[in-house]
N, C-alpha and C positions, 0 to 999 in steps of 0.2 A: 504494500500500500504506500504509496506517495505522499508526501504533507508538505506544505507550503503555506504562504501566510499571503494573504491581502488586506492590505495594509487600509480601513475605510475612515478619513477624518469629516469629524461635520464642527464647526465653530470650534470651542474649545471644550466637545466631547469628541473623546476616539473611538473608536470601534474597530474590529478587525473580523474578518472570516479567514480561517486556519480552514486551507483546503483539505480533503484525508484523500477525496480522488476527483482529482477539481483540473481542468484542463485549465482552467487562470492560475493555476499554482505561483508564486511568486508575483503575481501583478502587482499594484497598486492603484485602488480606487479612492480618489477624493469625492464624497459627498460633499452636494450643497445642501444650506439648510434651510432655505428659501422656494424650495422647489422639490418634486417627487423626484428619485433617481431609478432609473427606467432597469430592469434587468432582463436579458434577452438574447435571442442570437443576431437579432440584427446590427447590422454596423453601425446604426446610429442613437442604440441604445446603451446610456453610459456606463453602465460594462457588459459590452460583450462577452459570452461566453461561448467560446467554439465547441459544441454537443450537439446533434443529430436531434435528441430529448428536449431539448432547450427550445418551446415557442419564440418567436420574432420579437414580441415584448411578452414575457412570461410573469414577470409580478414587479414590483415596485417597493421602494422601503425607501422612509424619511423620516424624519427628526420629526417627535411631535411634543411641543414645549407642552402641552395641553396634559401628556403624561408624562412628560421629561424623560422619554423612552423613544427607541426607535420602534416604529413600524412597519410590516410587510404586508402585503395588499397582493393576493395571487390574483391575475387580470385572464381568467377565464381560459388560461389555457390547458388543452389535451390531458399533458401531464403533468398534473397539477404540484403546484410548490408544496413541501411535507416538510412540516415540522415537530423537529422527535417522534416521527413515523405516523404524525397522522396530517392529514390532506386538508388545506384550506379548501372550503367549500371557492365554488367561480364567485369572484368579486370579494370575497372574505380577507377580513385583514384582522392581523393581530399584534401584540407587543413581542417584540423582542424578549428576551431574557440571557445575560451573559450564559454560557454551556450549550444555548441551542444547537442543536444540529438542523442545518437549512438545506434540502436535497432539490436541487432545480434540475429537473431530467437528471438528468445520469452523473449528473457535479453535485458534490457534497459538501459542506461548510459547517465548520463550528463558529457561529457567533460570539462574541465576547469583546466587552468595553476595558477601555484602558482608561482610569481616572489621572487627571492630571492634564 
């Protein structure tokens, strides 16, 4: 199994996904906090994930001061976003939680905030 880290910053919270079988292994994604950050295989989604599994835009995750948490929003695709093995319903969003494991198609992540 492979692991790599993707490096995710939003304002002055960090976050990262620690890939375990993640074709971004090593990337690094700067979130904005101002805005949804798109996840998917298309190239204009701000982070592309190269996976076969992976919808065009497959879910979204952004800073929400409302919970001082990040959140994920699976956007209706095939193979839906799973988190700790269970499936966002199409259009469902939820909180983050540092240890999550986040599986988009066939790319797997552990979520996890860096205070400071």
């Amino acid at each position: 199994m492979q692991t790599g880290y993707a490096l995710i910053t939003i304002s002055d919270a960090r976050a990262y996904f620690a890939g375990a079988l993640s074709p971004a292994r090593g990337d690094v994604f700067h979130l904005l906090a101002d805005r949804p950050n798109t996840i998917g295989r298309h190239p204009d989604a701000m982070i592309c994930i190269k996976d076969g599994m992976v919808a065009s835009l497959h879910c979204e995750t952004w800073w929400s001061p409302d919970d001082g948490a990040f959140r994920i929003q699976d956007l209706r695709a095939r193979n839906r976003t799973v988190i700790n093995g269970s499936a966002l319903s199409n259009g469902e969003s939820r909180l983050l939680q540092p240890g999550d494991e986040v599986r988009i198609g066939q790319t797997v992540f552990r979520f996890d905030v860096i205070d400071g």
